[in-house]
ROVO-696270 format. One record per residue (C-alpha): residue in three letters; x, y, z. Coordinates in steps of 0.25 Angstrom, whole numbers, plus 5000, padded with zeros to 4 digits. Example, Ala and Ser with C-alpha at 12.3 -4.5 7.8 and 13.67 -1.06 7.14 Angstrom:
2
ALA504949825031
SER505549965029
//
This chain:
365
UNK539753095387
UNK538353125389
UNK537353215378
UNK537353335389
UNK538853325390
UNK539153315375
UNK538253455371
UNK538953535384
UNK540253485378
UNK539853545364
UNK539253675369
UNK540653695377
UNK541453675362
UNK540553765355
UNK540453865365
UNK542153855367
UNK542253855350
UNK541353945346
UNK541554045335
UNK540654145337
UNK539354235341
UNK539154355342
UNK538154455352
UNK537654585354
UNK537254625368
UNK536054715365
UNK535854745351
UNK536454715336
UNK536754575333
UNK538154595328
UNK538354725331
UNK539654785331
UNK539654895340
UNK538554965349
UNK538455105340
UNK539355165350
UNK540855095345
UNK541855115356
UNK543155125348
UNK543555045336
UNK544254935345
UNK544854805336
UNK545354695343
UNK546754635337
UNK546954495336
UNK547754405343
UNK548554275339
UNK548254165349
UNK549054055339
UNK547653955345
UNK546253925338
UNK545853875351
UNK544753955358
UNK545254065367
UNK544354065380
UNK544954145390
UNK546054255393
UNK546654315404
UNK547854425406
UNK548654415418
UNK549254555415
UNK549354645403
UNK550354525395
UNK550054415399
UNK548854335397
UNK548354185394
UNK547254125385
UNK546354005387
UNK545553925378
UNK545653795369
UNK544653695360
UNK543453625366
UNK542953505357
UNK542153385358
UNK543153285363
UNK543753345376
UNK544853275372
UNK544953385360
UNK545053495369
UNK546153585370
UNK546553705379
UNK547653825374
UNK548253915385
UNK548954045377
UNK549854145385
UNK550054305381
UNK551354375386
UNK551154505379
UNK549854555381
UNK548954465374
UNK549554485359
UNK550254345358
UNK549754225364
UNK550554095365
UNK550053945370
UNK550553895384
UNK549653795384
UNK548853705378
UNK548053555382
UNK546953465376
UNK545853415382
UNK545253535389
UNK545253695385
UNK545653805393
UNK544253895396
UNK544754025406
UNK545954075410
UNK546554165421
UNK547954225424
UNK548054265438
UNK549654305435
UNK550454305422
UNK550854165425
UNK549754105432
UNK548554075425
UNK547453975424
UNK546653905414
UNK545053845417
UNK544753715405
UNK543653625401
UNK544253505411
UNK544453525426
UNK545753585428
UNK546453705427
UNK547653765419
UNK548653835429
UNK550053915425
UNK550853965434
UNK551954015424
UNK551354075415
UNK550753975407
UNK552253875404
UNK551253785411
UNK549953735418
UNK549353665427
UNK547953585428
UNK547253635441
UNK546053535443
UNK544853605446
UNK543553525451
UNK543253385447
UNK542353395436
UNK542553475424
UNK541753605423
UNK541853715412
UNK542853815419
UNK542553955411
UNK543254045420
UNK544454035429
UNK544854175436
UNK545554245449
UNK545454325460
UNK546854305465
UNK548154245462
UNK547454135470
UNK546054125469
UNK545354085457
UNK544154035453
UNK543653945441
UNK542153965437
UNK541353885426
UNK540253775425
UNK539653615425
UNK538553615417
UNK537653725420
UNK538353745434
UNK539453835438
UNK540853785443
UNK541553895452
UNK543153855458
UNK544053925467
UNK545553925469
UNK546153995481
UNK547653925476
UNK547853985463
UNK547053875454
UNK547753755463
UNK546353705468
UNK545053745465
UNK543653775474
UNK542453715469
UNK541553835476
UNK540253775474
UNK540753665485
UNK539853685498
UNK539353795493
UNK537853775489
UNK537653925488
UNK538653915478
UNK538353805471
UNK536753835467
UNK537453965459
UNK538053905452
UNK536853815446
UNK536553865434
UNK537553955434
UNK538953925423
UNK540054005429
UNK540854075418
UNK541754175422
UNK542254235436
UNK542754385439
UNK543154455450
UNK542754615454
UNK543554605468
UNK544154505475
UNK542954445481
UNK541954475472
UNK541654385461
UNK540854385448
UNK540654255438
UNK539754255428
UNK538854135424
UNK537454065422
UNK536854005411
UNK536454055398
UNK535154105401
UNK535554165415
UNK536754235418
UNK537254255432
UNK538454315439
UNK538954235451
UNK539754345462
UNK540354335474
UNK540854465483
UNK541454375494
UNK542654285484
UNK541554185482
UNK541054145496
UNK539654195491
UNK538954195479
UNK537954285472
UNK537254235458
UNK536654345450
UNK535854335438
UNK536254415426
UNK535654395415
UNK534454285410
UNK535054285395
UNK536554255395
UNK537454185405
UNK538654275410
UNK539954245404
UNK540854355409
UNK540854445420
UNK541954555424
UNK541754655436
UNK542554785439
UNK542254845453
UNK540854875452
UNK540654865435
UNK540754725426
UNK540154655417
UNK539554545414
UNK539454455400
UNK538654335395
UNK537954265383
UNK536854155382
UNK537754055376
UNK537054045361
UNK538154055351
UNK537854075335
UNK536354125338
UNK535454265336
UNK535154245350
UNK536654245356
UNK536754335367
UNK537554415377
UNK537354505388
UNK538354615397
UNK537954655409
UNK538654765419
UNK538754785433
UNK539154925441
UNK538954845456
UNK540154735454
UNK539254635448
UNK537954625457
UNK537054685446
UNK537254685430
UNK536554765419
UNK536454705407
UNK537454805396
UNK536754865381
UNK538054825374
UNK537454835360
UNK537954685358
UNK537354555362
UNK538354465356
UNK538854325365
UNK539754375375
UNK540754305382
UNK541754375390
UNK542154505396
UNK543254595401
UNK543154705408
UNK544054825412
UNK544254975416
UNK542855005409
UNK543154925396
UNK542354785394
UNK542654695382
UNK541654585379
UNK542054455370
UNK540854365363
UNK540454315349
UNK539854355339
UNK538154335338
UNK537654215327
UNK539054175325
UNK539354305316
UNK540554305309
UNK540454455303
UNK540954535316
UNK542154505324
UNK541754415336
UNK541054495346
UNK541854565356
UNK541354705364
UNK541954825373
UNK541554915379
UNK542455035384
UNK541555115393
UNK541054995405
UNK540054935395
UNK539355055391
UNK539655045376
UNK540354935369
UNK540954905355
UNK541354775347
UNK542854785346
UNK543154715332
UNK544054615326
UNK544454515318
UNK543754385322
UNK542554345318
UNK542354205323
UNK543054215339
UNK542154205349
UNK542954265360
UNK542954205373
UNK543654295381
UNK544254435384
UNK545254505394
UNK545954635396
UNK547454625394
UNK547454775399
UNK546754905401
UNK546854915386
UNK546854785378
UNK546054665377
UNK545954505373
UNK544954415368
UNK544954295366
UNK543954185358
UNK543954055350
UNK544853995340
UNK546054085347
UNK545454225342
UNK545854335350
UNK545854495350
UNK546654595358
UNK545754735361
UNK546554865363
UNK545754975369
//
């Protein structure tokens, strides 16, 4: 293993194990709320029964849901990935599965049995019953960092991610059986993704589609009205590279950091739009802490991160808004050191976040 090869490796593990930082999107450093407090909303914490880190979760309804993640070390060999299943609305988790070698990075439900898992090699976790067991899909012939996995349909899917400083975009059209490299014959496509780390992928409508992506000093949203025959890049942002994106009829938003961890000069950035994601405006949320994920629903947008300079005195960073963005709140709890990588919407009224070391709060609005 080469020089380059061996500090990609470690900035993978440290960016997969970190255990903390915190931002503030406009003003205070650790700031707690923006003046304007919107309730005294405390998240409660949940039992995983893991210490792994906890990357991704997806509901397939309102009690069932799954959980993704696992341990990145030096020696690949080391590796491990952790599959947890909920039946009752997210309050009790149990393992379904578990491997070395690898970890688990995204997850998607499309069913309450059917689910799939993206992980550091080149395959794919399938279940068709529920999680009893899976199934390796092989996807591409060369390993690339597969952040997000999400689909349209029953059937069609895609895999997004990157190789180096490149973006990886796949396609399925037979429920994750084969997959589509995109950028084949397609130079258009192709030169958009130079430059241009693919890190998650949403859908507004069924032929439109949104991922966020770029690099850390220039983030970009890569859309398509047409299910992906043609491609639009958009330049978002020239201090942060988009990490999240989630678009409602005309109104989404978008999230991103610039990927310094345990540093006064972390930084993350919001941005809005009301025309289906052709413009964005960057959002005063009174924070500017690192931010990592988003979901958003029915007016109400929670955002998940950590905390600034590695502090340890506030619970890790976690925001909501309760009015499309307009004014926003930390919502308290008890973990100091998580770093969360993920949220969803279980329902209407209650949500999950998810971080490292197995940490994880339940949000009832």
């Amino acid at each position: 293993m080469n020089k380059r090869s061996i500090l990609q490796l470690l900035v993978i593990i440290l960016t997969f194990n970190a255990c903390s930082t915190d931002d503030d999107n406009t003003a205070a450093d650790n700031g707690t709320t923006d003046g304007d407090s919107l309730t005294q909303i405390v998240g409660t914490e949940v039992t995983t029964n893991t210490d792994k880190t906890l990357k991704s979760v997806c509901f397939a309804n309102e009690t069932v849901g799954y959980i993704a993640g696992g341990k990145a070390e030096l020696v690949t060999a080391d590796n491990s990935a952790i599959i947890l299943k909920t039946t009752d609305g997210g309050t009790t988790w149990n393992s379904v599965f578990t491997d070395t070698g690898y970890y688990a990075i995204s997850i998607y439900a499309t069913s309450p049995t059917v689910a799939y898992a993206t992980t550091s090699s080149n395959f794919i976790l399938k279940t068709t019953d529920g999680g009893a067991t899976w199934e390796q899909k092989q996807i591409g012939t060369n390993n690339f960092y597969m952040s997000h996995v999400n689909f349209v349909s029953n059937d069609v899917g895609y895999v997004v991610g990157s190789n180096s400083a490149n973006g990886e975009l796949y396609k399925t059209t037979d429920a994750g059986e084969t997959w589509i490299d995109l950028k084949e014959d397609n130079t258009i496509l192709t030169n958009l993704l130079i430059d241009n780390q693919l890190t998650n992928i949403e859908f507004s409508a069924t032929e439109t589609i949104s991922i966020s992506g770029g690099l850390w000093n220039n983030g970009t949203l890569l859309r398509s009205t047409n299910a992906g025959v043609d491609w639009n890049k958009i330049s978002v942002s020239g201090n942060i590279k988009t990490t999240d994106v989630s678009i409602a009829g005309n109104t989404g938003f978008l999230v991103g950091n610039n990927g310094i961890t345990n540093a006064s000069s972390e930084l993350g950035e919001l941005f809005k739009t009301t025309d289906s994601g052709v413009t964005w405006s960057l959002v005063n949320t009174g924070f500017n802490n690192r931010i990592e994920k988003l979901s958003y629903k029915n007016d109400v947008i929670c955002v998940v991160g950590k905390n600034k300079s590695n502090n340890l005195s506030d619970p890790e960073f976690l925001m909501l808004s309760k009015d499309n963005g307009n004014t926003w709140s930390r919502v308290g709890h008890n973990f100091a050191v998580v770093g969360w990588e993920d949220v969803t919407f279980i329902s209407a009224t209650k949500i999950i976040a998810v971080g490292y070391s197995g940490r994880s709060i339940l949000i009832q609005l």
